[in-house]
TIPAMI-661940 format. One record per residue: x, y negated, z negated of N, C-alpha, C, O, CB in turn. Coordinates in pm, whole numbers, plus 50000, padded with zeros to 5 digits. Atoms other than C-alpha are relative to their C-alpha. Glycine has a CB too. Layout:
residues N
XYZXYZXYZXYZXYZ/...
***
This chain:
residues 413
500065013949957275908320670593498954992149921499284981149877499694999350150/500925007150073272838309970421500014997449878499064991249829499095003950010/499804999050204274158312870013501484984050067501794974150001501165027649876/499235015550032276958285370193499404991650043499924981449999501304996650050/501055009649979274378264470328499574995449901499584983149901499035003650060/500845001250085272598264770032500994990749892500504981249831499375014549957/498925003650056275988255369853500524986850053501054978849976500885010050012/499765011549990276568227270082498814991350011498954979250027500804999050093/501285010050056272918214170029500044994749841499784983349802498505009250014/499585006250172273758214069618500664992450053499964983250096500835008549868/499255006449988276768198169715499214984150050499184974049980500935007850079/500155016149975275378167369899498394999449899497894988249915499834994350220/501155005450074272018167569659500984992549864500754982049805498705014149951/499494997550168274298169669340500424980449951500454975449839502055014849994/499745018450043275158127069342498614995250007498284985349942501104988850128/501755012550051271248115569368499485012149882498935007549782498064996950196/500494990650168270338146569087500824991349885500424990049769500755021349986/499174998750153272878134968858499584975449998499714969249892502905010350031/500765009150003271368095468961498725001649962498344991249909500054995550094/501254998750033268118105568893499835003249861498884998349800499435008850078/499644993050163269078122868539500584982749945499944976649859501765017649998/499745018050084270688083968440499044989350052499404977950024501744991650041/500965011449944267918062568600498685003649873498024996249800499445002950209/501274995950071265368084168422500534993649812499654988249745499695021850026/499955003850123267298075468055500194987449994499824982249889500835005949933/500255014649988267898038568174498284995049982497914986549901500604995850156/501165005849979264238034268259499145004349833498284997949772499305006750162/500894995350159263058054467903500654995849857499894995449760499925018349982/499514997950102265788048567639499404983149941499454973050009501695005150014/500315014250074264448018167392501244992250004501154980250031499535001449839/498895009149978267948006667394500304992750140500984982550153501115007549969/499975010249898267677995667727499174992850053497994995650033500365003150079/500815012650011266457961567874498955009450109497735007850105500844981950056/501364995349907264747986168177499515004349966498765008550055499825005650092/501134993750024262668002967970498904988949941497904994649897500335012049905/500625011550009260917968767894499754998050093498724992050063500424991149955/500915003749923259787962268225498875005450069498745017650082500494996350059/501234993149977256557965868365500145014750070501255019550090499144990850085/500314984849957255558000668503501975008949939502415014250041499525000050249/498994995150020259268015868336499685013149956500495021949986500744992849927/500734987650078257308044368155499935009850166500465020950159497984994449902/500334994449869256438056768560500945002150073500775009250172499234993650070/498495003249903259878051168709500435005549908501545009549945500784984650049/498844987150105261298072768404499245012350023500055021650024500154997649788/500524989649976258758099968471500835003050130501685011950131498524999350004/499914998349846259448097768851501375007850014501625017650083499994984550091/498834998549963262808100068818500375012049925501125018949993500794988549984/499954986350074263018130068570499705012850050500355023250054499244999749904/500344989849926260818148568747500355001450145499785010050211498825000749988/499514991049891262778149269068501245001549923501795009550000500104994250165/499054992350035265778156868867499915010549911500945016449880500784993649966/500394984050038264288186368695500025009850101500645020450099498615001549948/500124988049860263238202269051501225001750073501465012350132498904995350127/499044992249923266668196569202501225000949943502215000750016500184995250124/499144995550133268858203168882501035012050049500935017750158498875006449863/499244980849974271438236668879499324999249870499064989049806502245006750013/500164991050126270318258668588500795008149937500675019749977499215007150011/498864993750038273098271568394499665009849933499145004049838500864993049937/500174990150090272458304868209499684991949830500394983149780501485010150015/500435006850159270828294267836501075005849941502055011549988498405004449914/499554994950089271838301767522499095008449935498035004549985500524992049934/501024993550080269638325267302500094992749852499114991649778500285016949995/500705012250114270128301667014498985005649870498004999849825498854988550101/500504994750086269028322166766501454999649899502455006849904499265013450050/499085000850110271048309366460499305008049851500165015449803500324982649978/500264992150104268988325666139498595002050052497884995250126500264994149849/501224995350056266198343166073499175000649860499784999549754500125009750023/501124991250116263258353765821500205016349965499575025750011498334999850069/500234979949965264218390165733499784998849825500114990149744502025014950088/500554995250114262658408265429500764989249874501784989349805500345017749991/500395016050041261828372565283500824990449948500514982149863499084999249906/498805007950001265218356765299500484992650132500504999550234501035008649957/499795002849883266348331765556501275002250026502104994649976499634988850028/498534997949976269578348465702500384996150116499624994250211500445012749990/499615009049850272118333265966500015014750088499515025250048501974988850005/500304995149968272618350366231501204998750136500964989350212498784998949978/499085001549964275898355566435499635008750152498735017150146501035003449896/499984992649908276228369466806501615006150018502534998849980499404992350112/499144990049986278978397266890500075006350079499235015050098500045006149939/499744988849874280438412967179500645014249945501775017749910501214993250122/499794982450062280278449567069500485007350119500665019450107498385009249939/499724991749851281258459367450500284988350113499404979950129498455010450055/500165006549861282278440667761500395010150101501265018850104500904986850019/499604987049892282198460268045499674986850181498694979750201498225020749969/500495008849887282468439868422499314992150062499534981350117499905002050043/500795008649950279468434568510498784998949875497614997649911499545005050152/500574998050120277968435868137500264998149911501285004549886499775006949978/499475002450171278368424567775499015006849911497815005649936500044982149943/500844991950096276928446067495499724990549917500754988449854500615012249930/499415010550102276078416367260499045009649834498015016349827499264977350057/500864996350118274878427066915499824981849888500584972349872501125016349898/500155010250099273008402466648500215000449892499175002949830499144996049991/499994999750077274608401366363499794993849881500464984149847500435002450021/500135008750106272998393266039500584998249886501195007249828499145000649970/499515002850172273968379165717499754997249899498814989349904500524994649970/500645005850113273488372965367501265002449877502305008949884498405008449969/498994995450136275328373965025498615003149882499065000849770501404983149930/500944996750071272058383164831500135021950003500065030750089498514990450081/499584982550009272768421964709498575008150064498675019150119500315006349794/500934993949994269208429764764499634999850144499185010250194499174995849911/500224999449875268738420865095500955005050117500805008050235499694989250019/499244993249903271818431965191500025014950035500455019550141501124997249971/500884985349987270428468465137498865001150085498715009550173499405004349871/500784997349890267578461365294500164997350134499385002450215499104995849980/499474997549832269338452665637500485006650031500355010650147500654994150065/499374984449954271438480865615499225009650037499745013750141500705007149900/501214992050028268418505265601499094996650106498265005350134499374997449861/500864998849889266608488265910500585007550106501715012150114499624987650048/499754990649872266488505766224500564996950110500244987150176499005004350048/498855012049838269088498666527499135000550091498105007250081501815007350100/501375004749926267228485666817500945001050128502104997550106499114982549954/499095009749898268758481867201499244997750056498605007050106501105003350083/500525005349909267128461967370500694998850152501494989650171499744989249944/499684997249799267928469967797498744985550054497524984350063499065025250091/500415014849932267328432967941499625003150201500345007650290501814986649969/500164998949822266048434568320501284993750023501914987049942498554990550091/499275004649946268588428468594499115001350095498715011050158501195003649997/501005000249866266398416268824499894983850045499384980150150498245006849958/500025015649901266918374868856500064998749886501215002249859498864991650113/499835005250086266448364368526501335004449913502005014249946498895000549953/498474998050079269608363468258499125006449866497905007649865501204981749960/500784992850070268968381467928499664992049861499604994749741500655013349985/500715013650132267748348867738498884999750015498234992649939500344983250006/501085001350036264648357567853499015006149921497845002549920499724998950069/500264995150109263848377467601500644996449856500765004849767500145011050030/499935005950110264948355067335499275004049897499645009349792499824989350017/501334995950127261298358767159500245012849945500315015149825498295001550064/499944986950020261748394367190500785001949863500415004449749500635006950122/498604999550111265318394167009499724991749875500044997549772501514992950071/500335000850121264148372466748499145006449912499565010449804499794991849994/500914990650064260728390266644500535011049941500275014249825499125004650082/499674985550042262568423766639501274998549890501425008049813500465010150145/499255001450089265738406466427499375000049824500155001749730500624988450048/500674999550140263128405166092500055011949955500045013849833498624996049992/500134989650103263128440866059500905008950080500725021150075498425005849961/498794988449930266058457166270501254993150005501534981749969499695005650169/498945003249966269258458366376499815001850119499135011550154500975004849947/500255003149884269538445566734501354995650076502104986350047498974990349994/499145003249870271858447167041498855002550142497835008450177501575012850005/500905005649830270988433467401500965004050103502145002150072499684979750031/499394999449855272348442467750500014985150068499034980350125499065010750098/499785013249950273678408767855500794999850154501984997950177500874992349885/499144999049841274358411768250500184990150068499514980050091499435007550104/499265013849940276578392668421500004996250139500415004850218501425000149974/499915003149895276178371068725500735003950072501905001450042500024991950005/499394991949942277288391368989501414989550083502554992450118498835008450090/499155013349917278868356969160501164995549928501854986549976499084985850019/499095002450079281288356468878500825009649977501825006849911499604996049905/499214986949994282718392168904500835001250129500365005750233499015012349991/498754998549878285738391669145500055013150104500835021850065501535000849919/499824987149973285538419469351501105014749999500995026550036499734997550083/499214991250093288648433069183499315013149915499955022949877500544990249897/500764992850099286228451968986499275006950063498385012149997499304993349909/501154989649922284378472269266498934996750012498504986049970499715011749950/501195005550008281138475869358499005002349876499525005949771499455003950110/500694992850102278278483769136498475003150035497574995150061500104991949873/501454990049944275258510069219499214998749851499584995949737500435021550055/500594992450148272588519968984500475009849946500215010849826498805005049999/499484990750081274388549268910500834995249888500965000449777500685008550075/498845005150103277018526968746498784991449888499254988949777501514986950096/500655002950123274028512068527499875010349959500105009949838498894993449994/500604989650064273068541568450500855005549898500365010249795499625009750090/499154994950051276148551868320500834986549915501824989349849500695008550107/499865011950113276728515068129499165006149892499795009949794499384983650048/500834996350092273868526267927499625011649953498705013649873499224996150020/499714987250128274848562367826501504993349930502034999449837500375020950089/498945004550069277788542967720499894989049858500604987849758500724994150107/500405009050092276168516767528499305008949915499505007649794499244988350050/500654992350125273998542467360500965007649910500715009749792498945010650049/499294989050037276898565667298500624989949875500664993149756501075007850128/498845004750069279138538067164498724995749837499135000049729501084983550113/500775000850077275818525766922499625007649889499515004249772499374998850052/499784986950047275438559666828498115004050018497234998549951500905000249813/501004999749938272318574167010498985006949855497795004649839500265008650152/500944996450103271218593166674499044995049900498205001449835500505004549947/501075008350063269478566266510499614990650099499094980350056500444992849871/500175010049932269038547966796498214998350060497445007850075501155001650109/501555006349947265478529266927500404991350102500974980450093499014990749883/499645010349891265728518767272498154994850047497135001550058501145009750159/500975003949898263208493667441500514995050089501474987650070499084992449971/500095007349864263128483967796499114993750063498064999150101500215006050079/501215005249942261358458767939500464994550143501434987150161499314988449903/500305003249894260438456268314500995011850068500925023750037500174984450025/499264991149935263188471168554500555009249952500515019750016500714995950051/498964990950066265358489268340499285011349984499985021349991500634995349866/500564994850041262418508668253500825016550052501415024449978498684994250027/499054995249927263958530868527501395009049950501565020549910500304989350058/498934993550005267208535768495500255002849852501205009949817501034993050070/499904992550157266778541068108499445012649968499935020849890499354992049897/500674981750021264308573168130501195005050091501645015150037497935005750085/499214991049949266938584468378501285002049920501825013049918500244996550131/499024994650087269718580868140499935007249891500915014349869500584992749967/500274991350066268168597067860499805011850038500185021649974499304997149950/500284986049995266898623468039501785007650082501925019650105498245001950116/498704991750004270638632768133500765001349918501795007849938500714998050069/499464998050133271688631167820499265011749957499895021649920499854987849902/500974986350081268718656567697500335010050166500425021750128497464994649947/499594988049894269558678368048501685007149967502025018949965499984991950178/498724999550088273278674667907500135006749902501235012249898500334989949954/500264995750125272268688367570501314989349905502294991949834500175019349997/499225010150112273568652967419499114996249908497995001449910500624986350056/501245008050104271718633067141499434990550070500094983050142500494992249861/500325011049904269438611767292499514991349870499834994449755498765003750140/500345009650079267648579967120498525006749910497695015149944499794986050099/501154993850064265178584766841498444999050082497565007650085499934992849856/501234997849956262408568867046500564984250151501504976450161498404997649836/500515004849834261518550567424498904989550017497774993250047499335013150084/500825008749963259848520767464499874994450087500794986450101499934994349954/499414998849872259128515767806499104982049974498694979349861499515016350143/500825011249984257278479667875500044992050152500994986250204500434990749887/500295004149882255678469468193501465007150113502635003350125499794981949984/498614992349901258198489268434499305009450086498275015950069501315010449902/500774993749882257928503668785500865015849986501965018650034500224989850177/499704987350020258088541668659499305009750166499625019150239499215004149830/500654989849855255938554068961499394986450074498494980150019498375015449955/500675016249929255178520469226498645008450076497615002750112501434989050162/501744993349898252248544969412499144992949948498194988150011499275017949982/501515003550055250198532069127499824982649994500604973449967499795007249823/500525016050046247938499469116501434993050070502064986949984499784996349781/499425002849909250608489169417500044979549965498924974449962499155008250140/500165013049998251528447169364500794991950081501984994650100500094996149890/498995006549884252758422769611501805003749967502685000750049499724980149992/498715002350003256078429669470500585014550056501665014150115500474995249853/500464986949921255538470369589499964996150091500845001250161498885007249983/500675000249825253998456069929501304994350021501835004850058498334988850063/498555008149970257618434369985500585015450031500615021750137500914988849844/498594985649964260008467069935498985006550063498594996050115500975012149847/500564990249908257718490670127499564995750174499845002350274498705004549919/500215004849887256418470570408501494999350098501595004350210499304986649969/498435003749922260298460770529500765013449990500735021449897501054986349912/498664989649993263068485070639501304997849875501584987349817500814996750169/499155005550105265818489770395500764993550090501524985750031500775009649899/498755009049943267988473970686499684987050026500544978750058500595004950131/500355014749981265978443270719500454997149844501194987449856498204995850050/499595005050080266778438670350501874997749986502444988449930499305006949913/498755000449977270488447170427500604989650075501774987150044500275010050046/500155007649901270388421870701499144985449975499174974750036499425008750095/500895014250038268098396370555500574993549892501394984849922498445002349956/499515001050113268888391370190500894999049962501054990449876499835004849956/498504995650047272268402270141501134993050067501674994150177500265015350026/498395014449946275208371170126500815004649946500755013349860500164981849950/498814998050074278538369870061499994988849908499374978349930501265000750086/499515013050118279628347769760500844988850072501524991950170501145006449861/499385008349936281068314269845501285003149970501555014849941499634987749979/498794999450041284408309569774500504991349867501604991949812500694997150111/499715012950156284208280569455499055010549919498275004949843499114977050009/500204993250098282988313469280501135012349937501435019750031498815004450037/499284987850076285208340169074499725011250128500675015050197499145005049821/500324992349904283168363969324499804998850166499075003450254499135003149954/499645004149849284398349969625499955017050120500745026450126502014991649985/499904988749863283318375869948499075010849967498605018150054501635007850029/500904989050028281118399269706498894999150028498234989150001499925003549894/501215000849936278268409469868498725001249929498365012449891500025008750089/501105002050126275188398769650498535000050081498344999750203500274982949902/501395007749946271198391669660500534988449902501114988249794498125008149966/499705013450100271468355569569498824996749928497745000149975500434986050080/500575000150139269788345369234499104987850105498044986450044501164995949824/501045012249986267808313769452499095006850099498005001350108500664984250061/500874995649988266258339169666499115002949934498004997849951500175004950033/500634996650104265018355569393499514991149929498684995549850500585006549938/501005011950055263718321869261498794997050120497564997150121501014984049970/501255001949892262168314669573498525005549993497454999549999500425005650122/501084987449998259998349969551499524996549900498314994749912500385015549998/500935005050119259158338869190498904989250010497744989249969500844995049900/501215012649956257728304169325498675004550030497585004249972500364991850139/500974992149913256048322369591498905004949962497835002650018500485009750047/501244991650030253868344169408499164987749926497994990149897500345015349893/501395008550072251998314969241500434985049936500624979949826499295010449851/499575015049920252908280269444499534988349844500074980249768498594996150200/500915013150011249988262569306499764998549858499074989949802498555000850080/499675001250198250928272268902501114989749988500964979149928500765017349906/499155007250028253988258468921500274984950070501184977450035500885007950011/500015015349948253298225069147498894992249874498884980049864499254998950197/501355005450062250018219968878501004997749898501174985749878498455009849971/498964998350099252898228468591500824988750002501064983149895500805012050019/498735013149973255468199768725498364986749983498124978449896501265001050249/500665012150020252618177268779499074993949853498684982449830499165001150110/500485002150145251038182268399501284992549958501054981949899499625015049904/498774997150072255028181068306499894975750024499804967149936501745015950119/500625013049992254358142368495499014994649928499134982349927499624998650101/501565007550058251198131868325500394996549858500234985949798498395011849996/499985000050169252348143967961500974989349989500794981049901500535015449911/499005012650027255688119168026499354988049943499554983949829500694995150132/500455007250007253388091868097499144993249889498974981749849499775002150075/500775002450133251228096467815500565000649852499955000349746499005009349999/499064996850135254148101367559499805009049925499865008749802500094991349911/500904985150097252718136467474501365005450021501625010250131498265012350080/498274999449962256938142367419499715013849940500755020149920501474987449915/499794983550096255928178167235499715007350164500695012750216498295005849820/500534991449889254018193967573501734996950126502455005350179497934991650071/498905004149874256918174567827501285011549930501995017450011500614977650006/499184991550012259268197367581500095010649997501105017649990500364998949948/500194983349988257678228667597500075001350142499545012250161498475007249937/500185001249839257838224967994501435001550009501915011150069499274985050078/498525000449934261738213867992500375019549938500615028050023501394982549903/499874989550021262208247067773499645008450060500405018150057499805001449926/500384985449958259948271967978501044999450168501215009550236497785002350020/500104997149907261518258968281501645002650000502125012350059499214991350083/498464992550073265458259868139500015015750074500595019950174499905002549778/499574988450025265078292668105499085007950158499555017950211499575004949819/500704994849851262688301768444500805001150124500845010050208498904990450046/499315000949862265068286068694501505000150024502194997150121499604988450059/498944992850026267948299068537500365014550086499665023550040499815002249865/500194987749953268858329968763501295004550044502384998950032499005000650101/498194993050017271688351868838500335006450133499265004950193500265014949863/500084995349938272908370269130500295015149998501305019349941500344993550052/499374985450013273018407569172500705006750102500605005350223499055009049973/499254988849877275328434169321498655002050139497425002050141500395021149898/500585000049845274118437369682499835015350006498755019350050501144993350137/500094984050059274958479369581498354998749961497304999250025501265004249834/501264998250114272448478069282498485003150101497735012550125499794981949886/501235007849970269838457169454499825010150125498595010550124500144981450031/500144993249900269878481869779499585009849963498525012650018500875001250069/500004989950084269948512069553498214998849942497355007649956501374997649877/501254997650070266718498869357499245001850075498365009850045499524991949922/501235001349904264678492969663499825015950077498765021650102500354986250127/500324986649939265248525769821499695011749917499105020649977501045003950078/500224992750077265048547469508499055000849927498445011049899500665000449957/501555002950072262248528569305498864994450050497754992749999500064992049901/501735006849972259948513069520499685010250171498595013050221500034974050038/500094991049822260558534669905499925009449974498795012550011501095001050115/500124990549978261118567369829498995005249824498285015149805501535005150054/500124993450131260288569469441500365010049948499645016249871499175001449973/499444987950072262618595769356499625003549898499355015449883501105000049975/500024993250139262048596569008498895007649959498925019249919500134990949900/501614989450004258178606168979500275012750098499895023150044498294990150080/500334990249934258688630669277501375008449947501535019050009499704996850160/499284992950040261808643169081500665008950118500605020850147499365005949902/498565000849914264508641069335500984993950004501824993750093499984998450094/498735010650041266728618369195501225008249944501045015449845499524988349871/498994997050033270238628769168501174990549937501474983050029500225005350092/498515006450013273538610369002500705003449937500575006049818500214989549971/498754991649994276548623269019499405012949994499225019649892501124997649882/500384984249976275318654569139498795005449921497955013749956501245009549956/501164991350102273078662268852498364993049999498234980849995500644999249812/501415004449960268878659868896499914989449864500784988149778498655014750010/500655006150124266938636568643499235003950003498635003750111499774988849970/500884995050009264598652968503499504999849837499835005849735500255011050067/500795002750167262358640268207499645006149942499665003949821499064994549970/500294991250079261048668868133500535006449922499875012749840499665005450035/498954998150084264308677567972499714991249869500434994549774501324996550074/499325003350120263868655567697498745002649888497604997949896500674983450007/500724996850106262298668167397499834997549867499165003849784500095007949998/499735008150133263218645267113499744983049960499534977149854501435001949984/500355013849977262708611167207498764994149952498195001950028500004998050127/501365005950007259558595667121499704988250149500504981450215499954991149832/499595012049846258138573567434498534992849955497484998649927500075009150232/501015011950028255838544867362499974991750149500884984750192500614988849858/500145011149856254408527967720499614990349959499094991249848499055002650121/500685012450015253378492567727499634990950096500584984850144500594993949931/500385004049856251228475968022499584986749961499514984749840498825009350084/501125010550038249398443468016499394998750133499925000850242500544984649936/500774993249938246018442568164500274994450126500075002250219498725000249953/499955011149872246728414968447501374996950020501644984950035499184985249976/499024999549968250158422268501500455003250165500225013150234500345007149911/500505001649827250778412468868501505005750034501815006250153499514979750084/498224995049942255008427468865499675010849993499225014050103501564997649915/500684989650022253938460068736499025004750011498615001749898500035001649941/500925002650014250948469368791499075015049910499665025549885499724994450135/500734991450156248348491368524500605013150077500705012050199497695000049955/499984985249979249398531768561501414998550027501775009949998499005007750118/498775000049932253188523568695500805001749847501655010449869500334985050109/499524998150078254568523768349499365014049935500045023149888500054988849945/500374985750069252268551968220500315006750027500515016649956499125005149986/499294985549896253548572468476501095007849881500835019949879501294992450182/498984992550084256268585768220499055005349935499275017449940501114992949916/500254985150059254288604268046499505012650025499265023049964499474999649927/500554986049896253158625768303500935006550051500795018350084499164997250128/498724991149961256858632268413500765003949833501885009049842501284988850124/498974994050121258208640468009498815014349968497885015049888500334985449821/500714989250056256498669367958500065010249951499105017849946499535002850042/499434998750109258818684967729499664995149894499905001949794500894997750009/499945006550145257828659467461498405004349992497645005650087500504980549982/501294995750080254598670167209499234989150017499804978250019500155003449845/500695012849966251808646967274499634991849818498674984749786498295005350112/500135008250131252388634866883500724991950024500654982149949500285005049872/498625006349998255558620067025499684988550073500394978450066501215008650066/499775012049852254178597367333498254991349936497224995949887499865012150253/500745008050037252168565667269499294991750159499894992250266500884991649889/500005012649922250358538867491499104989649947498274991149857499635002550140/500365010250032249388506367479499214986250143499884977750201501344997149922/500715010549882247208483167748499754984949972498614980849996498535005150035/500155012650058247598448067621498854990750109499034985450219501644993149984/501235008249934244158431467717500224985250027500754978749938498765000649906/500005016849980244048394267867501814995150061502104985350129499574991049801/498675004650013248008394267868501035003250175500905014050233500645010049846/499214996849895250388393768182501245007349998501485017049926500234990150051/499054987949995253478406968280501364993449860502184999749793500755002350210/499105003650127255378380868021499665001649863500395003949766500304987550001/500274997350132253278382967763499665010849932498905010249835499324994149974/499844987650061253638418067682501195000149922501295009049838500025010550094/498355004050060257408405667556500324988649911501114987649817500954996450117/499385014050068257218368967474498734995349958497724999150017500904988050104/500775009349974255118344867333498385003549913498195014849956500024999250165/501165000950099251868346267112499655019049982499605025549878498434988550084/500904987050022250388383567235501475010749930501785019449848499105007150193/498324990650065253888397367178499945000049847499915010749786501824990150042/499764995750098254038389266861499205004449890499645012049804500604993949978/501204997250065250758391366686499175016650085498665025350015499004983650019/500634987750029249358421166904501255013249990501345021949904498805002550127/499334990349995252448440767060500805003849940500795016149937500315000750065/499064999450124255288438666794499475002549908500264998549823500674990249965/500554994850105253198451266534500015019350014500315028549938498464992249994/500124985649966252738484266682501155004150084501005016050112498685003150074/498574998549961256458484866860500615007649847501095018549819500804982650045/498854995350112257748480066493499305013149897500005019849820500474984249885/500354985250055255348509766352500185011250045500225020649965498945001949982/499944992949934255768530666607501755007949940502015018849891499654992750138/498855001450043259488525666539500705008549867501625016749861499964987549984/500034997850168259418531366154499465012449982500035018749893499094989349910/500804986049988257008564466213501415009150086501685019650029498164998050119/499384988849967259798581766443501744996649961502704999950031499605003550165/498485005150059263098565466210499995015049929500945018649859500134982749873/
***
């Protein structure tokens, strides 16, 4: 009942949003006579900024048309290398007609990047996917709004990620392969490798785990205290809507993507009311570079998706309630996970120090459960000053952590 509530609140907001979006370019555009009258500069802010806050957010684009790779600017094509239901494999493909560089892209190292499914879409690692396009070859896990999957298509557990992504590795070809995961996935990616190495399959050359709840016991963060404090049936019972019916996934039982905005607000009100109200000030003052780094961070912030109601039940009782995986009791499809099986992988952790989703020791945890792999093989990394985004995106990413990602990388190619 509450995802159609919410549906018939868009509904009657959606005629003063889409007034507020033409008042705001009446009152600002030089071509018109209202942006000549007094106070018009304030009445185009005003009006912008309530149609930013009660906007829809449509999934971005990643917008990555060329790159810089080994010192040529090449374009830069996207490719569905896989669609699978509730998933698109996309790969980035680059280009050039220069003979020399076209050797040297052949010769970089394949990359998959495993995108969280956790609210955000997998544009938010844009930065990511570009940084790592200069010196690799790169495919992304692009998961699809669950509100758009018909329930023709079943449900979908973590087991069924789990088993997307021995598929995506398989089809990639896991023998040269370099997987990173950042945040959730962290998860269900050591568990798919390590059934591949329990399997006696090829697993990936190397493991890059980043900020991910490998063991939640440790350094515990409000987002730990949520799943543990509540019953899994209050989340079954609280959280969990059906899809309206003006979606593809009419009746499928989801967490809706505006909860999951909500909880984002939540954790830190008084950033993002200070954030809208800078986003006001800079209008006023015609500081049009800062007002566009704001429409961009928030594009892509309040963009959000909905997930299987399965999945999302699955994660809470497996990764944050019981923690199967550290206490190595996790089963799917019958067979244990067990990291210690894998003995080829390389595993690189990556924390940052004031990371309030993850919190410090929850990602290190893997290397205390692989203990099969030689301690030449396993890396870590504690990114000082940096949070839980900027271990991925954004200045520290690319100057401290992508330096030692892509060596790390290049050392176990």
């Amino acid at each position: 009942m509450l995802y159609h509530l919410q549906e018939f609140q868009r509904s009657l907001m959606s005629p003063f949003v889409a007034f507020s979006d033409a008042a705001a370019k009446m009152y600002s555009k030089p071509s018109s006579f209202l942006s000549r009258l007094p106070g018009a500069p304030r009445i185009a802010a005003a009006y912008e900024l309530i149609h930013r806050i009660g906007k829809d957010y449509e999934k971005p684009d990643f917008g990555i048309r060329s790159v810089d790779a080994h010192g040529h600017k090449v374009p830069v094509v996207e490719v569905v290398a896989l669609e699978k239901p509730f998933c698109r494999l996309l790969r980035f493909k680059r280009y050039t007609d220069d003979p020399a560089t076209i050797s040297a892209l052949k010769d970089d190292p394949v990359v998959l990047v495993v995108a969280p499914l956790s609210g955000h879409h997998a544009t938010l690692l844009r930065d990511t996917v570009r940084t790592l396009l200069k010196n690799h070859k790169v495919y992304i896990t692009d998961w699809v709004d669950a509100r758009m999957v018909p329930t023709s298509a079943g449900p979908f557990h973590l087991d069924d990620y789990i088993d997307y992504l021995r598929e995506f590795m398989s089809l990639i070809g896991a023998k040269d392969l370099h997987v990173i995961s950042v945040c959730q996935p962290t998860v269900p990616v050591l568990a798919a490798i390590s059934l591949m190495a329990s399997a006696r399959e090829v697993t990936p050359r190397s493991l890059t785990l980043m900020g991910g709840p490998i063991d939640t016991r440790k350094s515990p963060t409000k987002v730990n205290d949520l799943a543990t404090t509540k019953p899994l049936s209050w989340f079954q019972s609280t959280v969990i809507h059906d899809v309206p019916r003006n979606y593809p996934g009419h009746r499928r039982r989801v967490y809706p993507g505006f909860l999951q905005h909500a909880g984002f607000i939540a954790m830190n009100p008084s950033r993002h009311f200070s954030s809208h109200w800078d986003f006001y000030q800079d209008l006023l003052r015609g500081d049009l570079e800062d007002a566009e780094e704001h429409r961009k961070f928030y594009d892509e912030y309040n963009a959000v998706l909905d997930m299987p109601a399965e999945y999302y039940i699955d994660t809470i009782r497996i990764v944050f309630q019981e923690h199967l995986l550290p206490r190595g009791l996790w089963h799917v499809h019958g067979a244990r996970v067990a990291p210690e099986a894998i003995e080829e992988t390389a595993i690189f952790t990556i924390e940052g120090e004031l990371d309030d989703i993850s919190g410090l020791g929850q990602t290190q945890a893997a290397h205390d459960l692989t203990t099969g792999l030689d301690s030449k093989r396993k890396r870590h990394l504690t990114v000082q000053g940096a949070g839980h985004y900027g271990i991925f995106s954004g200045r520290r990413w690319r100057e401290v952590v992508y330096p030692q990602v892509g060596e790390f990388i290049r050392q176990h190619a």
